[in-house]
N, C-alpha and C positions, 0 to 999 in steps of 0.2 A: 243697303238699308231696307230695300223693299222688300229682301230673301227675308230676314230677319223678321219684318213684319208680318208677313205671312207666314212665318213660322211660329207665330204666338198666336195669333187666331186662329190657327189650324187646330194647336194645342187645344182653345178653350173654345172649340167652336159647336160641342154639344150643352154649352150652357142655356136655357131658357129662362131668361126674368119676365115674371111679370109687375108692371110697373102700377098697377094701381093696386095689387095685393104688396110692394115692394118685397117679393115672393124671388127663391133661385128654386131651380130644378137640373139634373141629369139625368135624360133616361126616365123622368118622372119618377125620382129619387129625390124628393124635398132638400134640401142643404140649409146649413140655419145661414146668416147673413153676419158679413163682421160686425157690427152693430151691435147685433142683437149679443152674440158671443160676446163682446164687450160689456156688456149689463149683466155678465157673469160674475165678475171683478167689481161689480157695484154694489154699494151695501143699499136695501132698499128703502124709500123715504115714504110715509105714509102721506100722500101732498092732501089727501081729504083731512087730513085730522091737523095739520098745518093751516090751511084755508081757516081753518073754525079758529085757530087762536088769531089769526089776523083778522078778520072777520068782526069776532070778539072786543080785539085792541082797538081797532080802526070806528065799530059802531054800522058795520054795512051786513048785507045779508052773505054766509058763504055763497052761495051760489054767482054771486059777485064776482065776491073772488077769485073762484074756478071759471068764469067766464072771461075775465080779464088776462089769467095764464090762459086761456084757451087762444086768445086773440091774439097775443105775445108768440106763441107757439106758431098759430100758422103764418104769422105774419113772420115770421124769422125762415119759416120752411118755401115761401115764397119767393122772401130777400134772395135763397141759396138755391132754389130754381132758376130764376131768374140771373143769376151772377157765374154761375155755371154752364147757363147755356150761353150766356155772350162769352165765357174763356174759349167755350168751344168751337165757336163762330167768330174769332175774331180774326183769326187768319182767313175767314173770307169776306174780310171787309166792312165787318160790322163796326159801327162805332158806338163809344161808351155815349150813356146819356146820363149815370149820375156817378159819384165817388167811389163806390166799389168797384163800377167796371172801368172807371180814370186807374185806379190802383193795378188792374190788370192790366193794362197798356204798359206803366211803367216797368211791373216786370218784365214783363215778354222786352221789353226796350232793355233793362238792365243786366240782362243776360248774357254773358260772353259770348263772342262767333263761334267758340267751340264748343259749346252744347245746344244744342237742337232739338227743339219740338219732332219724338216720335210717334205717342198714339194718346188719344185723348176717350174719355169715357170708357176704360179696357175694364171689360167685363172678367174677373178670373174664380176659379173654382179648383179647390180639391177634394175628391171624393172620400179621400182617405182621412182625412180630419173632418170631413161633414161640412163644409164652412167656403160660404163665395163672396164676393165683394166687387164693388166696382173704382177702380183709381181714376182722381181727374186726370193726371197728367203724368206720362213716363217722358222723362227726355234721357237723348244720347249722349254721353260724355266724346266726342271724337279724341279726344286727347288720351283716355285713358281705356277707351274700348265697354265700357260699363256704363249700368243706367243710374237714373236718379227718379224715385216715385215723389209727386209730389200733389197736393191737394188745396186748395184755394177753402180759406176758411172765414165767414164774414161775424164772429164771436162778437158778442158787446165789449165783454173780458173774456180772453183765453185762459188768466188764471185764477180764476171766481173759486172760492175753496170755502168751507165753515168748520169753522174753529179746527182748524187742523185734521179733519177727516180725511183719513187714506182709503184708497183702494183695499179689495179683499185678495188675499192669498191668492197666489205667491208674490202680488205685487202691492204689498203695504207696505215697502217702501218710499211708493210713487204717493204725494197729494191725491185725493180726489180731485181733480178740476181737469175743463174742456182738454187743457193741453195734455193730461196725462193721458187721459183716454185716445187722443190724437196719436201718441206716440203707441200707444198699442194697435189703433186702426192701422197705420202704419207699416209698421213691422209684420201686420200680417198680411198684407198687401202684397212683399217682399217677399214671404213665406210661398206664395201661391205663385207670384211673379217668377221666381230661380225655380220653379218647376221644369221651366223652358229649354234650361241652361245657361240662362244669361245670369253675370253677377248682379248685383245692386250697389252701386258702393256710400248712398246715404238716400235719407227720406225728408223731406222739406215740407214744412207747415208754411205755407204763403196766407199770411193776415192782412186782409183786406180790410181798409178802414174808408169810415161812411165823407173823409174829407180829403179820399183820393190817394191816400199812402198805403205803403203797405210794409209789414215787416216779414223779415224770412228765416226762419226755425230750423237748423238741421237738430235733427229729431235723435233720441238712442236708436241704438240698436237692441232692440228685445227680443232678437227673432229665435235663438236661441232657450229661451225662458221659455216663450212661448212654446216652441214645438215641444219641449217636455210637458207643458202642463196640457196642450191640444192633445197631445198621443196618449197621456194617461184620461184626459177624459173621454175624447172619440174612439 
């Protein structure tokens, strides 16, 4: 287990992030971030000129509005700092103090003795697609010799969609919603991860709910899709 370990940091060990630009680097070779690569696939919403028709409806100033999203925003980017660093720390004795991190306990509890916590916050990168990312959690399969990437997600709705709007090319068969775009962070995670050698043999969305539950998503596989539409665009 440890060879193995050290043989994926080894791999990704010229990555540099920086964490308050949420910036990658190799070599001081910028790299775009899965993320952002994912808002490729996104058709884009004017949220200014949105604000003004609620604004409008409702009888409040925009500015309102966009302070209201603004507050929603960080306090959601908090929620998943905060519920991320206790996944992280929980194998060292941290304890949960409200329902998102009760929902992590019961995973890590509901996990068979044959898969095993292997590396937690793996930073990966490939130069050849331009594109890095970081997985919350890779665990080992002992039974079948292969990994599982998987990511703790605290969505209000994971499948929050309007009026049936898809993803852009090549993936307009997917919904627009949280979970679709999950399943491509995913699978490119996977893409960067079998750099190493190792297989993958599925990617898990774990949904953390604010009353201590949680549910578990094995995800497509798009890694396929993906590397054709990554190599013709990088």
């Amino acid at each position: 287990m440890k060879e193995m370990q050290n043989k994926i940091k080894e791999y990704f060990k010229e990555l540099q992030f920086d964490a308050q630009k949420h910036s990658y680097e190799v070599r001081g070779k910028p790299l775009t971030s899965v993320s952002k690569t994912i808002h490729k696939y996104v058709e884009k919403v004017d949220f200014d000129k949105i604000a003004g028709f609620i604004a409008k409806r409702d009888g409040i100033p925009k500015s309102e509005v966009l302070a209201m999203w603004a507050a929603k925003r960080d306090n959601s980017c908090s929620q998943g700092t905060t519920v991320h660093s206790f996944g992280e720390n929980y194998f060292k004795g941290k304890q949960p103090t409200n329902g998102f991190e009760e929902a992590i306990v019961k995973f890590w509890d509901n996990i068979p003795d044959y898969i095993e916590p292997f590396l937690f916050e793996l930073q990966m990168f490939s130069e050849t697609l331009g594109i890095a990312g970081t997985s919350d959690i890779i665990l080992y399969n002992n039974k079948t010799g292969k990994f599982i990437i998987a990511d703790y997600k605290t969505n209000e709705d994971l499948f929050k969609n309007y009026k049936g709007k898809t993803l852009l090319s090549p993936f307009e068969d997917l919904l627009d919603s949280p979970y679709n775009k999950y399943q491509l962070q995913l699978s490119m995670y996977q893409l960067l991860f079998e750099q190493c050698g190792f297989e993958v043999e599925s990617r898990r969305i774990i949904w953390l709910r604010p009353n201590g539950v949680y549910e578990n998503f094995k995800t497509e596989d798009l890694t396929q899709k993906l590397l054709k539409e990554l190599t013709k665009t990088f």
